[in-house]
PLY file of the C-alpha trace (Angstrom):
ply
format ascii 1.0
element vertex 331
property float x
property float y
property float z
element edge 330
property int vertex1
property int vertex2
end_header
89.05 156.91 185.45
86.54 154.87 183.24
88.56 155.45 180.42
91.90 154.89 181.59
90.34 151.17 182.92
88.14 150.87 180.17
92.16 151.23 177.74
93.46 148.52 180.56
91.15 145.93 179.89
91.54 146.11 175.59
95.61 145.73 176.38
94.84 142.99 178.17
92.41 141.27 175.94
94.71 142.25 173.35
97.42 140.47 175.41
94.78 136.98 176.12
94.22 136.72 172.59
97.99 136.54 171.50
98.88 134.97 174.41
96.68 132.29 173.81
97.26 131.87 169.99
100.86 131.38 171.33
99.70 129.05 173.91
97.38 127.20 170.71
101.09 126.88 168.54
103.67 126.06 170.58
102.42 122.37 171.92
101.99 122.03 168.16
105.64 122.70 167.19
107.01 120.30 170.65
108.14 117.12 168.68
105.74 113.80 169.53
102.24 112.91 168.45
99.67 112.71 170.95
97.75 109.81 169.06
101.03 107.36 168.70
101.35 107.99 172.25
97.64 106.97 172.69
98.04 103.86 170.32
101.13 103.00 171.89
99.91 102.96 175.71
97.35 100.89 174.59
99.78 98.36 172.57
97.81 98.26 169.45
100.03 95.66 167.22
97.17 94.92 164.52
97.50 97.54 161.97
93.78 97.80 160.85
93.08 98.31 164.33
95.80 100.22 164.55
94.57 102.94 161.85
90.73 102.52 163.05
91.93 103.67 166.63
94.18 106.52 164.92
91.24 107.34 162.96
89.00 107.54 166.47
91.41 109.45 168.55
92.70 111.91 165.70
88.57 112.73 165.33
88.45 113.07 169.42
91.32 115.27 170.02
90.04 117.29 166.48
93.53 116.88 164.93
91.76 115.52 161.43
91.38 118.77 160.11
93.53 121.37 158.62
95.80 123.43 161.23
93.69 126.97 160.74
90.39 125.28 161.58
91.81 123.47 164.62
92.78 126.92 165.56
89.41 128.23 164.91
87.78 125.20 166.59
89.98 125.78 169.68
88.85 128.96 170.03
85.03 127.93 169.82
85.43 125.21 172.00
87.18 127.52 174.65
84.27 130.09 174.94
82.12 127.44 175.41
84.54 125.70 178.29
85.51 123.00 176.95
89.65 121.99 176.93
89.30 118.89 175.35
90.73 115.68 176.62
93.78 115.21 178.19
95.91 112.10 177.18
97.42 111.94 180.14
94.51 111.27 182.32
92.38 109.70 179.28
89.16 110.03 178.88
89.13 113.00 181.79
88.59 116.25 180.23
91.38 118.85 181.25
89.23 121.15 182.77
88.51 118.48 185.53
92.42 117.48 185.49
93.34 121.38 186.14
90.65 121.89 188.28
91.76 119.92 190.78
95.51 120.63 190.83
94.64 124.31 190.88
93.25 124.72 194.69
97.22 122.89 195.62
99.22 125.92 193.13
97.24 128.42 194.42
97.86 127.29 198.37
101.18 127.82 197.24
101.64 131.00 195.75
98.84 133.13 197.10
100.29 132.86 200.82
103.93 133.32 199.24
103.72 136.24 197.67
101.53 138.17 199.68
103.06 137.17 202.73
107.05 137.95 201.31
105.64 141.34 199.60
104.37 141.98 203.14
107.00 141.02 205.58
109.71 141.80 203.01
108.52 145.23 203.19
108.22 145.85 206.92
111.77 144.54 206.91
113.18 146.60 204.83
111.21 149.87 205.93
112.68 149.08 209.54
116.08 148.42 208.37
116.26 151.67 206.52
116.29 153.37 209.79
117.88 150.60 211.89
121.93 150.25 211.23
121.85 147.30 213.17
119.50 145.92 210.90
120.31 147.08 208.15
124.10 145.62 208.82
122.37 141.95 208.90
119.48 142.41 207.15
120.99 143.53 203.40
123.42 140.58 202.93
121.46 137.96 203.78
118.80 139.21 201.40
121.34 139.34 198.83
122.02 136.05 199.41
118.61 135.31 199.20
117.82 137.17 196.14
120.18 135.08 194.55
119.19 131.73 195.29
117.11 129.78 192.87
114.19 128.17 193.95
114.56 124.97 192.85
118.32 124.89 194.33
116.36 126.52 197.73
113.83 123.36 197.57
116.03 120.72 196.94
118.03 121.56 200.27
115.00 122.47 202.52
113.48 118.86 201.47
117.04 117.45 202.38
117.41 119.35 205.60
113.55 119.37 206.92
112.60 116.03 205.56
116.21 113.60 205.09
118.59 114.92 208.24
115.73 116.07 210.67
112.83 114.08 209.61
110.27 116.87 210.54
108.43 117.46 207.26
107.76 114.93 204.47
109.42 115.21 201.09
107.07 114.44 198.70
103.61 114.66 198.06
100.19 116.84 199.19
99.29 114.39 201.93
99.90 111.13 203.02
98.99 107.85 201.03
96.98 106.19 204.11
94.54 109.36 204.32
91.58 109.77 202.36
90.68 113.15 201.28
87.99 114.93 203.56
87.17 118.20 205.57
88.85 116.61 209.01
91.35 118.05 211.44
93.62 115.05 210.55
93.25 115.70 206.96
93.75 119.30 207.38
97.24 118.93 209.80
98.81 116.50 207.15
98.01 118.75 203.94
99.29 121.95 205.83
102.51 119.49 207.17
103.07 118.65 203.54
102.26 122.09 202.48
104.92 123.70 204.62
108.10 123.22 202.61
107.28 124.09 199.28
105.66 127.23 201.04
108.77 127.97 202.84
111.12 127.92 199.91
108.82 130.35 197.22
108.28 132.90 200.54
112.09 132.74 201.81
113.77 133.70 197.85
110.78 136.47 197.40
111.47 137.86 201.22
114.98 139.07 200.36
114.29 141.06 197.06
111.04 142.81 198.85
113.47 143.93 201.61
116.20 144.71 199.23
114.06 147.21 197.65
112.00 148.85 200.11
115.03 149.44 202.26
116.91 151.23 198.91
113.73 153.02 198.34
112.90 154.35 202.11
116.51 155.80 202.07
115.90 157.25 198.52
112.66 158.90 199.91
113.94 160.08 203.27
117.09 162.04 201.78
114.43 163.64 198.77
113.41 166.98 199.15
109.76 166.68 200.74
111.40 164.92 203.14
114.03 167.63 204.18
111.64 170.24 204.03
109.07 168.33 206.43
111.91 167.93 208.69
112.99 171.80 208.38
109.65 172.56 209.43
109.80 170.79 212.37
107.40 167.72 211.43
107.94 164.96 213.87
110.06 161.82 212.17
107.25 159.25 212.60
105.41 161.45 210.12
108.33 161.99 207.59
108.69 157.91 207.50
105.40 157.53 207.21
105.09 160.13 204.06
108.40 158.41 202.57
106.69 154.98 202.96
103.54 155.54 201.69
105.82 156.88 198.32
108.07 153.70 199.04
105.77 151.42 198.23
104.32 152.45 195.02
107.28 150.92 192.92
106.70 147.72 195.09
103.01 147.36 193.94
104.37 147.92 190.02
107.23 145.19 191.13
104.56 142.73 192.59
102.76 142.61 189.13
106.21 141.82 187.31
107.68 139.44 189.21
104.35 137.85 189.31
105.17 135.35 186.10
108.57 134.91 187.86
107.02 133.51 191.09
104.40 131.54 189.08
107.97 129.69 186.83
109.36 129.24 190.54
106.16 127.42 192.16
106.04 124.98 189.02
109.63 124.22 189.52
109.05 123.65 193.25
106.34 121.83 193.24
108.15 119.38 190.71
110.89 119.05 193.31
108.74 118.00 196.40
106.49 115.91 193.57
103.50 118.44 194.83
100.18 117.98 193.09
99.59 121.25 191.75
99.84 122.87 188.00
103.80 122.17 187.82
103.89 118.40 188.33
100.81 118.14 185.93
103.08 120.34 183.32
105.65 117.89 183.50
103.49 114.95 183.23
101.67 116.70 179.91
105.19 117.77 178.27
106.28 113.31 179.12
103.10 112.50 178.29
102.90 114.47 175.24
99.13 115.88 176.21
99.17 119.16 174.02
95.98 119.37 175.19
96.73 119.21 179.29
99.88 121.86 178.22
97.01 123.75 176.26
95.28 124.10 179.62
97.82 124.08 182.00
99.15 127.59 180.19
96.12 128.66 180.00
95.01 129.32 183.73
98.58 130.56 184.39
98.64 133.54 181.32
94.70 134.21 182.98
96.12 133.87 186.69
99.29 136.81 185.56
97.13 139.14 183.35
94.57 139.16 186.86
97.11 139.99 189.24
98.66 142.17 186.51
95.02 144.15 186.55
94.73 143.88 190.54
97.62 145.51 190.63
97.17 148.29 187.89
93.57 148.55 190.09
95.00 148.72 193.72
97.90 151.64 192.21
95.23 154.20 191.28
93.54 153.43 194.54
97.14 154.33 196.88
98.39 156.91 194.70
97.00 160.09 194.30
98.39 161.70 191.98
97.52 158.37 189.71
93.98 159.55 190.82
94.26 163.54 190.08
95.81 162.95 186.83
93.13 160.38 185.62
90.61 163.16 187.08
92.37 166.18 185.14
92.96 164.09 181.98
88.98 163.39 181.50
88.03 167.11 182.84
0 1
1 2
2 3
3 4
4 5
5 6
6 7
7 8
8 9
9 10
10 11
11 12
12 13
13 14
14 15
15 16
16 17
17 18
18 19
19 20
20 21
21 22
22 23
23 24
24 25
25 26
26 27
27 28
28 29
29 30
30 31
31 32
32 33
33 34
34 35
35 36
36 37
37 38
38 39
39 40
40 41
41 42
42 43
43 44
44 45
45 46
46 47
47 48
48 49
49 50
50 51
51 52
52 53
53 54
54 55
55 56
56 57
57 58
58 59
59 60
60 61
61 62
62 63
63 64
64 65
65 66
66 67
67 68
68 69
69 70
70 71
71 72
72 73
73 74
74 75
75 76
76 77
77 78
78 79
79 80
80 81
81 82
82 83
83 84
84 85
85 86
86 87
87 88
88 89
89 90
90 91
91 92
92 93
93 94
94 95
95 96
96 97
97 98
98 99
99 100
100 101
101 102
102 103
103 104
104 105
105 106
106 107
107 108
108 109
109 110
110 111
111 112
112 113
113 114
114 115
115 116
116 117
117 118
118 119
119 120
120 121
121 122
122 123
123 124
124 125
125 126
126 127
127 128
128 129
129 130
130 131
131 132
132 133
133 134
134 135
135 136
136 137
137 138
138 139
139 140
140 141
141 142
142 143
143 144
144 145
145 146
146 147
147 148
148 149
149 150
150 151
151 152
152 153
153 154
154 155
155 156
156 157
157 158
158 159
159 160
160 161
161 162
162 163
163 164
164 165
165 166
166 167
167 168
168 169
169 170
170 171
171 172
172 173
173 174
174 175
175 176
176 177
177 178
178 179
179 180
180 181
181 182
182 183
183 184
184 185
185 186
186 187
187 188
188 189
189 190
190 191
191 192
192 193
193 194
194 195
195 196
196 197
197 198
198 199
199 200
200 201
201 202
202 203
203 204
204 205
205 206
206 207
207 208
208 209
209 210
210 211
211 212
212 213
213 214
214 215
215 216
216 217
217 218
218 219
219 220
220 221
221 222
222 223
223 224
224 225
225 226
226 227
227 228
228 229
229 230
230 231
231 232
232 233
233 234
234 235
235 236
236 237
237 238
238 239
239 240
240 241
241 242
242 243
243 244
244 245
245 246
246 247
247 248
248 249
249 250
250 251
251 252
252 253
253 254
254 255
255 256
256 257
257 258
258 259
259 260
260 261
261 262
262 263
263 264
264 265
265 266
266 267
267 268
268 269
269 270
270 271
271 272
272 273
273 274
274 275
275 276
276 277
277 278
278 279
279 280
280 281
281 282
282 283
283 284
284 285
285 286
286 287
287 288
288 289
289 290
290 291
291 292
292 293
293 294
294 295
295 296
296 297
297 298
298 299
299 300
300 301
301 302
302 303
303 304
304 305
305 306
306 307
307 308
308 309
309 310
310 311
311 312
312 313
313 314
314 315
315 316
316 317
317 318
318 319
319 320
320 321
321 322
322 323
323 324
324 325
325 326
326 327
327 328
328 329
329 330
């Protein structure tokens, strides 16, 4: 089992390392310069101060050497921490500027997807064996399934927040509060919260149910299943036996559609103008920050190659015969 974690962890440094040289190239090949955008906001019209600040700023953001040592250099300066400085937010560094519109992304997501997987699971488990549910269950989460998220957000922010008036539609709390660990505090994040919540769980629901409902029936007509039931087993233990199979191919979807749900909290959160990692993307791509983009992508292809591990992790733990053939492969 060493081994087989031990080969996990090289593909996915392999995959950091390529994923991040990707990450170092593309803001580079985005048209727009940083430093005119610096000079600019600043409405430098003298031209020797106009080259001594371009000279100052191309030195800051390292962009006054050649193109390989700037690679090299990024790579240096990200083992020891250090993003650089985000135009954006100038002088902040970007790790403080992603810092604190990471604890608002991951309020988002982590609740989303484990919650959907969850529930979207139950459902569908119950609706294998439940016509009635199944009946009203399957097209609405085909409906669901096909819904985009930002099309999803866009109408729960008009219907919640415009028509009804019970949620706000933009925002991670109100203006007139100041940031602290109070109850008040706490009710208006969570009441700003719930919305772009609602629309990431509600899309994910339907394709979790989709599946484990297709998969329970796949399991329950297999041939463990008919043989249990020839012996005499009770049903409660042949569902339970064609569950615990069911939901293997559910953990291996949870790690895929992982990047998905990350794309679909960015674009919701840019929707309901949410502080987290997507309306900071779009302010670095208007802003031209490569370096804010730089760090923005960063925590994301870290955040998917985790859960990706998690996942491979939590597999070997649920399936056995993951287990048995790790165990007979290093005997």
């Amino acid at each position: 089992m060493g081994r087989y974690f031990r080969r996990k962890l090289l593909i996915y440094g392999l995959t950091f390392v390529i994923a991040v040289s990707i990450n170092f190239a593309v803001p580079r090949l985005m048209p727009g310069d940083p430093v005119a955008r610096m000079l600019t906001r600043n409405s430098v019209a003298n031209l020797e101060s106009s080259e001594a600040m371009r000279g100052y700023f191309n030195e800051l953001f390292g962009l006054d050497v050649p193109l390989w040592q700037q690679y090299l250099n990024y790579w240096a300066a990200l083992f020891r921490g250090d993003l650089g400085v985000s135009v954006f937010a100038f002088p902040s560094p970007v790790a403080t500027v992603v810092a604190d519109a990471l604890p608002y992304t991951l309020a988002l997501l982590l609740p989303s997807i484990l919650l959907s997987w969850f529930v979207g699971n139950a459902l569908g488990a119950m609706a294998a064996r439940n016509k009635l549910l199944d009946n009203g269950a399957l097209p609405i989460g085909y409906v669901l399934t096909a819904v985009p998220y930002m099309w999803l957000a866009i109408l729960l922010a008009w219907v919640g927040g415009i028509i009804l008036g019970w949620f706000p539609v933009a925002g991670g709390y109100s203006f007139a509060l100041t940031p602290a660990f109070t109850w008040t505090f706490i009710v208006d994040l969570v009441h700003h919260w719930f919305l772009p919540f609602l629309s990431l769980f509600v899309v994910a629901l339907g394709g979790w149910a989709i599946g484990m409902r297709n998969l329970v029936i796949y399991e329950l007509e297999s041939d463990y299943s008919n043989y249990l039931q020839a012996l005499g087993a009770p049903n409660r233990l042949v569902r339970r036996y064609a569950f615990r199979n069911a939901v293997l191919p559910q953990i291996t979807g949870l790690a895929l559609q992982l990047g998905v749900v990350v794309g679909g909290a960015l674009v919701t959160e840019v929707v309901f103008a949410y502080p987290g990692l997507g309306s900071l993307l779009l302010n670095a791509i208007s802003s031209q920050d490569f370096f804010l983009l730089q760090g923005i992508l960063l925590f994301i292809v870290i955040g998917v190659l985790v859960f990706n591990f998690l996942a491979d992790v939590v597999y070997v733990l649920v399936d056995p015969r993951t287990r048995l053939g790790l165990e007979g492969g290093q005997s």
